[in-house]
N, C-alpha and C positions, 0 to 999 in steps of 0.2 A: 736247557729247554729247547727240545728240538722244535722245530719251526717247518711247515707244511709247505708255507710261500716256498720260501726257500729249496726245500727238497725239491717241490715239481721243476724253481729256474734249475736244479745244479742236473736233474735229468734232461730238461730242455737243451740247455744247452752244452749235452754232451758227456756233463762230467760224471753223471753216473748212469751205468750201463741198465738194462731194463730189468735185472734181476737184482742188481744190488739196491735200485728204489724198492719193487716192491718187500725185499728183505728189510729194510728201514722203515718202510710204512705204517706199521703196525704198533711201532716201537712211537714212532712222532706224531698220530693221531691219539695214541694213550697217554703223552706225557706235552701234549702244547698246553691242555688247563682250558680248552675253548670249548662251547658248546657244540650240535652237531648242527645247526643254521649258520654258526660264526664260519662252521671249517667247512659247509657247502658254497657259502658266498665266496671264499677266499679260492675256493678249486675255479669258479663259475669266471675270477675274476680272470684266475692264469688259463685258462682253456678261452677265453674270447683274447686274451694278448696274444697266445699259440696255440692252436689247438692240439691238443693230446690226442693218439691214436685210442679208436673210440670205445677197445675191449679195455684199455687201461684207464680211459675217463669213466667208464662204466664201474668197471671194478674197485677205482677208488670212493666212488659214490656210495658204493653200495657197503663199502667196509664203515663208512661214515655213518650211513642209516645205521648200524649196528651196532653202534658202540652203545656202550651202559651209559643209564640218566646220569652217574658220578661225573664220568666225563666232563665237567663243568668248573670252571675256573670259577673260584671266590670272591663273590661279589656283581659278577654278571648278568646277564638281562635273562639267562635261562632258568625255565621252571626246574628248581628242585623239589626233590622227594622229603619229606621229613621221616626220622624216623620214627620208632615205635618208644623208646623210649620215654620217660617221663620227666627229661630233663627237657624236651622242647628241642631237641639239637637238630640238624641237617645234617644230610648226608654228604660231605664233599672230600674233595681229592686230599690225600695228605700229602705235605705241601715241603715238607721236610725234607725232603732230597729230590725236591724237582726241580734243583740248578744240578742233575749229577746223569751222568748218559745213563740209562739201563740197559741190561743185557740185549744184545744183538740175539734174533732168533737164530734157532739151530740149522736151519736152513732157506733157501729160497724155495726151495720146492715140498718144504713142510709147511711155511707158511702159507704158500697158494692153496694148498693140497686141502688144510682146514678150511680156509675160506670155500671152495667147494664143494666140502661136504656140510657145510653148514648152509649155504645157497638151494642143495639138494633137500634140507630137512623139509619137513611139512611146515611150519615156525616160520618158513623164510618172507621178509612181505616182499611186494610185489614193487617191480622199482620202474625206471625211466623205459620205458616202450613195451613194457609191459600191458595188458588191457583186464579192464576190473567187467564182469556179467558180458561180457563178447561185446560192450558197448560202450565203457569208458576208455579211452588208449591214454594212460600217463605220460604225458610228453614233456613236462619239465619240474623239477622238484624246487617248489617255491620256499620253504622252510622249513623246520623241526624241533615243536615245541614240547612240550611234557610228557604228552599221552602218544601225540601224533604224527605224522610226516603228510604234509601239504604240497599236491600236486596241481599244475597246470594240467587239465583233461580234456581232449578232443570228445563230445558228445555226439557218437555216430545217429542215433536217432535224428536228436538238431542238424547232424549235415544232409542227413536224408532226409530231409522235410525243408531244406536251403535256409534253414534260419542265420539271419545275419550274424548272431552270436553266439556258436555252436561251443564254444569254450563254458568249463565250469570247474570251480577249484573243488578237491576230493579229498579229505584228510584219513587219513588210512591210520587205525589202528597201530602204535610202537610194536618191534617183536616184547620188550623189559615187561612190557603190561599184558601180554598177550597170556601170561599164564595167571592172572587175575582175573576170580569172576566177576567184580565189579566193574571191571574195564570196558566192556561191553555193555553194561548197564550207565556207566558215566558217558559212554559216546551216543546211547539213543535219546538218556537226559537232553545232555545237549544236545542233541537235532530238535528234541520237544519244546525245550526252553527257548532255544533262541526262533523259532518260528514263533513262539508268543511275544518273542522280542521283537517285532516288526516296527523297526525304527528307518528314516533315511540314516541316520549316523551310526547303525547297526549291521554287521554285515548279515545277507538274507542268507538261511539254510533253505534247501529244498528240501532232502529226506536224507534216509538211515535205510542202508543197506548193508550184504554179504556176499560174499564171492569165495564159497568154501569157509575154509578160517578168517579169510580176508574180511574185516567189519570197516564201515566205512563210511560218511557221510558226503552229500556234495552241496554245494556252496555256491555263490556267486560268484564269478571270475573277475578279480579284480585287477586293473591294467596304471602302477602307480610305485610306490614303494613304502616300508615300513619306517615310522618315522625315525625308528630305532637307528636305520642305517643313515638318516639325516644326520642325529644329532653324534655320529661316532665318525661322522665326518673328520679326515685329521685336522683341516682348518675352519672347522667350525667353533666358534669362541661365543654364542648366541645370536640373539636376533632381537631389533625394536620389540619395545611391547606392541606396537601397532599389528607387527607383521606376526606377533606370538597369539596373538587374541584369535583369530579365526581359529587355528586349532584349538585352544582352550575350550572357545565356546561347542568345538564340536565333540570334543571328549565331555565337558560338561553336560553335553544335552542326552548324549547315549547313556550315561551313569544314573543321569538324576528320572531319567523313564524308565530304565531295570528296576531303580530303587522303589521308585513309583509302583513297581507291580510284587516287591519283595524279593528283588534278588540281588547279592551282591556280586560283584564281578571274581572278587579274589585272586585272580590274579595282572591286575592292570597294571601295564610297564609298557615301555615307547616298544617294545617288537609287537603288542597287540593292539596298535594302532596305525590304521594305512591311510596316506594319505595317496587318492588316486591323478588319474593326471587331468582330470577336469574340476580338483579343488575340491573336493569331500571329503570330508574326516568321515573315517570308519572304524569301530573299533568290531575285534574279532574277539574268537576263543572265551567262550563262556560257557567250556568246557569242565571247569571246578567249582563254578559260579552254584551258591549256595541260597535256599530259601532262609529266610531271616523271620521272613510273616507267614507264617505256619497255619493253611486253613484245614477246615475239617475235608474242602475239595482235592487238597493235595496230600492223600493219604500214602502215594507214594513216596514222599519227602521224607515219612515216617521209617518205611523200609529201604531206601537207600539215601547216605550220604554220602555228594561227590570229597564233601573237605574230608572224608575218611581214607581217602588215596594220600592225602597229608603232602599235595603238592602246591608250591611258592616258590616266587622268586626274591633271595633276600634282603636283595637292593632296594625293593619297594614294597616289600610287606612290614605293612605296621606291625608295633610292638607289641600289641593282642593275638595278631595271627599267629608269629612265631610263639607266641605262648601259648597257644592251643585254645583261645577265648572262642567264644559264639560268634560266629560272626555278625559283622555291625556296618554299615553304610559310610561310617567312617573309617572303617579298611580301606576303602576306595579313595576317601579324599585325602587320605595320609599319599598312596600314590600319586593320586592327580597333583597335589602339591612337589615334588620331587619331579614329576615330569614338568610340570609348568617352568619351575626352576633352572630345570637342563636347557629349557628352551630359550631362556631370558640369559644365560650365563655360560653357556658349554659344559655344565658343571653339574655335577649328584651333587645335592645339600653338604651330604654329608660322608662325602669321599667314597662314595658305593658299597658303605660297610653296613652291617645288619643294624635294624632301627635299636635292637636290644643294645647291642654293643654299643655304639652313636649316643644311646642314652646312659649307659655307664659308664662314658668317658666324657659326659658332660657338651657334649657336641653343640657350639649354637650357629645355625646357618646365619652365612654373613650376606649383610642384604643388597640390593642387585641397585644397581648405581640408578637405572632407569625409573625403579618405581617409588611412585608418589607414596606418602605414609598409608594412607588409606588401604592403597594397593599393597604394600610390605604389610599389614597388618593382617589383610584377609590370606596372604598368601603364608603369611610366619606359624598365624591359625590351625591351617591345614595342615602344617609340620609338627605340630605339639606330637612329643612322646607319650601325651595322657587325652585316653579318648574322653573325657569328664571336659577336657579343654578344647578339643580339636574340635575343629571347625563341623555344627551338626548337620549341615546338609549340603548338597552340590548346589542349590538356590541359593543360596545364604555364600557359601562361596563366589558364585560369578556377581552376587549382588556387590561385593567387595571388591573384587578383582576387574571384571569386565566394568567398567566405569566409563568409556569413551564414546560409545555408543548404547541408546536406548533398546530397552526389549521389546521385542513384535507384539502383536495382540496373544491373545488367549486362541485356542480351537486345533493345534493341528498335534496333542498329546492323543487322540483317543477319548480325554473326560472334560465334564465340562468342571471350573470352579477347581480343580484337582493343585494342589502345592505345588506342583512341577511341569502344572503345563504351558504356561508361555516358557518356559526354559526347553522345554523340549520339543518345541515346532518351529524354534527360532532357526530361519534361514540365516546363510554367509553372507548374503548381501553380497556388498562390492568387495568386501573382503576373498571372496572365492577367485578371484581372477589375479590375486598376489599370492594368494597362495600358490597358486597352479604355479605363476614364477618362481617361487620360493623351492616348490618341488622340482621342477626344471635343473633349476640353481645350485640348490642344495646350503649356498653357505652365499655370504657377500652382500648380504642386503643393506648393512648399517653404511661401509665405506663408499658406496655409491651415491649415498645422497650429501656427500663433505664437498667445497668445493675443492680443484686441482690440489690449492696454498695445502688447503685444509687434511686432504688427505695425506700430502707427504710427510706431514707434522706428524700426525695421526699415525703413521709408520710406524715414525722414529719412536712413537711412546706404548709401542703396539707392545713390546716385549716387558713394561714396563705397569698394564691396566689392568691385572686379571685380577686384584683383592678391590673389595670395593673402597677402603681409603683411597688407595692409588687409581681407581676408576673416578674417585671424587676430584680426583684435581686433575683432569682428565684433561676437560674443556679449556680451562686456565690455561694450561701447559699449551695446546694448540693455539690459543689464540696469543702466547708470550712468542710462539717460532713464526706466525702464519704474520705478514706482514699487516701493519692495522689501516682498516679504511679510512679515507677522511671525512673529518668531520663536516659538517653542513654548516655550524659557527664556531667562529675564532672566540676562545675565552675571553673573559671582560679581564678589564684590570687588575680588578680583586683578586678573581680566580686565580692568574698566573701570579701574583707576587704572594701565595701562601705557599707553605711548603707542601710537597706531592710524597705522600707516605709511599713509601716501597713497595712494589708489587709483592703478591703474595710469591712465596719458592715454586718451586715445578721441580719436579723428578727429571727435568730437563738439565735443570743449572745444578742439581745434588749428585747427580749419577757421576757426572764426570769428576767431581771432589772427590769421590770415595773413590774412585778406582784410583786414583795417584798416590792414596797413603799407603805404603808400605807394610807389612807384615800383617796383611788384616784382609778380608773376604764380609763384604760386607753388604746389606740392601737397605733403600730406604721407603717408608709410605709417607703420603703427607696428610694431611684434613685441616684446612684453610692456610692459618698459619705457624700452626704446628707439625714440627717433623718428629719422626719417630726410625730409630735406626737399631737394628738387630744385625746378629754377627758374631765375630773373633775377630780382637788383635792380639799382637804378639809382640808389638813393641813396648818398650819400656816409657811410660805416661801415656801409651795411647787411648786413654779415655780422655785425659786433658786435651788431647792435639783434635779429637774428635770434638770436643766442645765448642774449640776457640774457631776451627774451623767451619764447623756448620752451624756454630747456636750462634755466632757472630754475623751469620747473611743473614744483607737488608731484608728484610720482610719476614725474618725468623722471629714470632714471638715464645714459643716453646722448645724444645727439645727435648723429645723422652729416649732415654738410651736401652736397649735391652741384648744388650752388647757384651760376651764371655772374655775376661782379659785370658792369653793363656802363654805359657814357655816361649820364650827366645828360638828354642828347641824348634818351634813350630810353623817357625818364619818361612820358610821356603817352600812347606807344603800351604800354606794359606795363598801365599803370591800365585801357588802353580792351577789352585782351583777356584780362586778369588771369583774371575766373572765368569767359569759356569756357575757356583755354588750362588752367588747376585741373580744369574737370569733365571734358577728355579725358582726362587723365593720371589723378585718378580713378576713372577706371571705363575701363582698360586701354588707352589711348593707341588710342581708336577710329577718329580720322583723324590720319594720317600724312605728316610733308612732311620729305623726304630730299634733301639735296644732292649732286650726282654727283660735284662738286670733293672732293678728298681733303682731310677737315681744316677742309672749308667756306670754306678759301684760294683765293683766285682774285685774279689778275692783269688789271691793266689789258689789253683786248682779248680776255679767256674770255666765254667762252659764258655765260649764265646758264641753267642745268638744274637743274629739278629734279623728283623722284618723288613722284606722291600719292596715299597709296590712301584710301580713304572708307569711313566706316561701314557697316554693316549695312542702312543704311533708302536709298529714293531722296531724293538731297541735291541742293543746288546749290553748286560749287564755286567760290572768292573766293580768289584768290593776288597779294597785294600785296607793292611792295617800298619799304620806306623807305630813303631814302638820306640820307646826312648832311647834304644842303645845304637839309633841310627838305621836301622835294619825296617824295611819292607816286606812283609808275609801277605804275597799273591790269596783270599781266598777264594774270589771264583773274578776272571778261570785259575785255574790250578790244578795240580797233578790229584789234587781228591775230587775237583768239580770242574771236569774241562769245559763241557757245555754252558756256556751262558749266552744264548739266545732266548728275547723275553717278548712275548705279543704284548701285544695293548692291554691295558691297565690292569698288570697283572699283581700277582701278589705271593709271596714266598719266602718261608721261613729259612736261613741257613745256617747249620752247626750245631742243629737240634741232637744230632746223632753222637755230638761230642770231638768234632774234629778237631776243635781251633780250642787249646789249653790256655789259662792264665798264667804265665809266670812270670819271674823278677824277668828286668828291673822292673818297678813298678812306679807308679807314680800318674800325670798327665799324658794318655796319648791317645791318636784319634783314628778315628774308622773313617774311611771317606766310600763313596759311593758314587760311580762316575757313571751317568746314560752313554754311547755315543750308538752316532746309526749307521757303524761299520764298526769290524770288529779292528781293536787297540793294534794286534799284533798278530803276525804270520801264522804264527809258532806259539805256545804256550811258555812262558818266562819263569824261570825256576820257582820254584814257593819262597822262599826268600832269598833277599838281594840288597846290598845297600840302596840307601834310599839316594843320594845324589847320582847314583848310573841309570836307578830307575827314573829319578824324576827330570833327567836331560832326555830318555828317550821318551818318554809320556810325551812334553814340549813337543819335541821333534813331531811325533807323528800324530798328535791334536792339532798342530798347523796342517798339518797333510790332510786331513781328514774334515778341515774348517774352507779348506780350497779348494778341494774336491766337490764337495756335498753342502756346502756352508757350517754356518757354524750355531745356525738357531735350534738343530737337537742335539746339541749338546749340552747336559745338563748335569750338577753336582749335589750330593749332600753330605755335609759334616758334622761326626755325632764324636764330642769327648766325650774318653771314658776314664775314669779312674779306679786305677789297679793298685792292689794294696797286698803285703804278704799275712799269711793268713797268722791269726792271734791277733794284730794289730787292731 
């Protein structure tokens, strides 16, 4: 998985010359899996830490605007294309050998050579310094969503006239749409629609213009960021419901006054919501956004449908979209729930996977430590996979969810008497001046208000809170380390000579139990005074020794085990991955390794497959297999998949191609899956090796790599499998 950050440091810093980057360029913007906003942010990031000379910052920009809508990693915040099909499917990246380098181009100067002449076509859009009718000058590319590319514009009229705000953003027509005749008709829609959209929580379109082929609208210039890049924050883990509610209520109020006038958003997700830097919730792009209430005035509704371009994003599109239903107003609050979610937790409900899929694996979001039933009930509402259930309007949502604060009067919708208009005139109030901090900030609001004790408790169980059982014995646990205040009265007599029942456990006093037993990688959650423990051991009674051990502390009145006994055999590799495989599953099973075999059963001559998605931060990805006869088989990296560099929360099938064969011996053995956020080794380590040479130098150089960098992204997962010869 080639990786863009990277490329630019190894040219910055020397180590690759200017022709062998852009010889690689081409090769690692087709195969990182990111959309083209994820991979403009990431250039925008490394060009303000060094600036690139500005023919090669230009140049990579503009290979970026060009790439195809597939371009797009599974499961991400960008709008795809559906296809024509009648199966409902999406168009995306096949994923199957994207741990594997692709061919280097044939040349340096073939590859410039085409970009060139494709800059020369008529097709070509228009990019950074460029100027749209001799009046707009594009001066920074703000992002790149479905249709469009979003530009910062200098408005020469505005500077010739001294207006104080001569800036306005201009989204330019995609080249992928450009040979679509509806493309042009879905961009003057939206300039039409969303000027009937005149909402504050709405961003204002001015007009729809052309510049030759160039089609184009302009916008009001907004000075803030998209909340998208809040919440992909890497130390963003959520936020109070106090400090989550202003945006809610301003996503709520833009949704429930489009809905109000019949139109649904379609595609709502945190990149098309800005928050600006004086505290306004804005939502944008209502570009696909579809009439629902069909009048005999909107006979053009008749002759063009935007949902016919068949573009969604499928993190947040409900399970009617993706099945090609009418669209419904509860589209929209199937997203608004999933962004509220991310907002309260760091977290997609339901691991960023498509709401279809979520629903045929029985997905149930787990609910957020902070909210009150009322609150988890209007918010779980809005998540239902069945719109019969889900929650029927954006009112009836905030009526649920927003509960801390009273709604304004009636008057600033437009109607009077109208369902949605105190919902949608409702000011920030004082909420507007924490958000602006929040925006500033970005991330940190919760541990700010702990006292000094409180916070460093609060640390130590940081690595420990991310599922909501273990977020439930949260407080406990901090107030068991944070020394206790004195009391105002000394107990009566009574009091002190009865007996003092045990304090409840804490992930405090368990974590450190389980790492001392031996031959076992193990996590625990707790909910009051029951503990629950999931894992492998490998010693011989180690369920006993688990019992007597933890179902014996004071204040254990349960113990539920969900605990795999396994081989003696597999002692040494559970000790070696014990507490990374503990700190994933801790802090919400952040990387993921999924076997395609049903059951993780697999017969002599199957394929070895398997799924991996990866944290939130850019990783590098380690997928080993131990097998019984003592032996180690490297699959990536390795001499079939060198490349294992992986972005943020990526996703990737490997061995679909049939590289990795079943055979004897057979029996227990296991696939491990290691993150770390440096790569393992120098060099590529043969494809297979014993396992005690490889697992003294894994040691060796995961201390290296825990004292260099620390040791909190390092993370494990381990999948037994059992292999069996075939008849058997």
């Amino acid at each position: 998985m080639a990786n863009l950050a990277h490329l630019i440091r190894d040219y910055q810093s020397g180590v690759l010359s200017h022709d062998a980057f852009v010889a690689r360029l081409d090769s690692t913007l087709t195969t990182e899996g990111l959309g083209s906003a994820r991979l403009l942010d990431i250039l925008g990031e490394a060009h303000a830490r060094t600036p690139l000379p500005a023919d090669l910052h230009a140049e990579i920009r503009r290979r970026i605007e060009q790439l195809p809508v597939s371009n797009v990693a599974t499961g991400g915040d960008e709008t795809r294309v559906q296809t024509a099909s009648g199966q409902g499917g999406t168009t995306v990246v096949d994923d199957s050998a994207a741990l594997r380098v692709p061919p280097a181009p044939s040349s340096p100067s073939g590859t410039f050579g085409a970009t060139l002449a494709q800059s020369a076509s008529p097709d070509h859009v228009k990019g950074t310094g460029d100027t749209l009718n001799n009046r707009f000058v594009l001066e920074e590319c703000l992002g790149v969503g479905g249709m469009g590319t979003v530009y910062k514009a200098l408005d020469l009229r505005k500077l010739e006239a001294s207006d104080r705000k001569p800036y306005v953003a201009i989204k330019v027509l995609n080249v992928q749409f450009r040979g679509n005749p509806k493309s042009l008709i879905a961009l003057q829609r939206e300039a039409r629609k969303a000027q009937v959209l005149a909402h504050r929580n709405i961003v204002t379109v001015y007009d729809f213009d052309r510049d030759g082929a160039i089609v184009y609208l302009t916008m009001e210039y907004l000075s803030g960021k998209p909340l998208s890049q809040i919440l992909r924050t890497p130390d963003f883990h959520g936020m109070p419901v106090g400090a989550a509610l202003p945006i809610v209520r301003g996503m709520s109020a833009a949704l429930a006054y489009a809905h109000e006038r019949g139109f649904v958003h379609c595609d709502f997700k945190p990149a098309n919501v800005f928050l600006t830097e004086t505290g306004e919730v804005k939502v944008i792009d209502f570009g696909i956004a579809r009439v629902f209430q069909r009048t005999e005035e909107e006979n053009d509704a008749t002759v063009f449908d935007p949902g016919s371009l068949g573009a969604l994003t499928p993190a947040y599109a409900s399970p009617e979209m993706l099945e090609h239903l009418e669209p419904d107003p509860r589209d929209d609050i199937y997203a608004l729930g999933c962004i509220t979610y991310e907002l309260l937790t760091g977290r997609h409900p339901f691991e960023r996977i498509a709401a279809t899929q979520a629903r045929a694996a029985h997905r149930e979001p787990r609910r957020p430590d902070q909210l009150g039933a009322r609150q988890w009930r209007a918010l779980r509402a809005a998540l239902s996979f069945d719109r019969a259930t889900r929650t029927p309007s954006v009112a009836r949502f905030v009526e649920g969810f927003c509960i801390d604060e009273p709604r304004a009067a009636n008057g600033a919708s437009g109607k009077g008497g109208g369902a949605f208009n105190a919902l949608s005139g409702w000011p920030l109030k004082a909420g507007v001046a924490g958000l602006a901090v929040l925006i500033a900030a970005g991330v940190g609001v919760y541990r700010h208000r702990l006292s000094p004790v409180e916070q460093d408790a609060d640390r130590q169980l940081s690595a420990a809170s991310d599922t909501p059982v273990q977020r439930a014995s949260q407080a406990a646990a901090v107030q068991a380390i944070a020394p206790a205040a004195p009391r105002a009265e000394s107990p009566t007599p009574d009091q002190s000579s009865r007996a003092v029942p045990a304090p409840p456990p804490t992930l405090a006093m368990v974590a450190p139990l389980l790492a001392k037993l031996p031959c076992s990688a193990l996590a625990a959650s707790i909910d009051g005074r029951a503990v629950q423990l999931r894992g492998f051991v490998a010693q011989p009674g180690g369920i006993d020794k688990l019992k007597e051990t933890v179902g014996t502390m004071p204040g254990v009145d349960a113990l539920k085990l969900a605990v795999q006994p396994l081989g003696a055999d597999t002692c040494e590799v559970l000790d070696e991955y014990a507490p990374y495989w503990a700190r994933n599953w801790q802090t919400g099973h952040l990387a993921a390794l999924r076997m395609h075999a049903p059951g993780a059963q697999l017969t002599e001559g199957d394929p070895l497959v398997v799924d991996v998605t990866t944290p939130g931060y850019d990783s590098y990805v380690n997928i080993d297999y131990y097998m019984l006869d003592g032996s180690v088989i490297h699959m990536v990296p390795g001499p079939r998949a060198k490349d294992n560099q992986a972005p943020a929360h990526y996703v990737a099938t490997i061995g679909s191609a049939g590289d990795w064969i079943v055979s004897k011996p057979f029996g227990t053995e296991l696939v491990v899956l290691l993150i770390t956020p440096a790569p393992l080794f120098d060099s590529l380590r043969p494809e297979s090796e014993a396992r005690a040479d490889y697992l003294h130098a894994l040691d060796t150089r995961l201390r290296q790599i825990a004292a260099k960098v620390g040791q909190e992204r390092i993370v494990a997962d381990i999948v037994p499998i059992t292999t069996r010869a075939r008849g058997h």
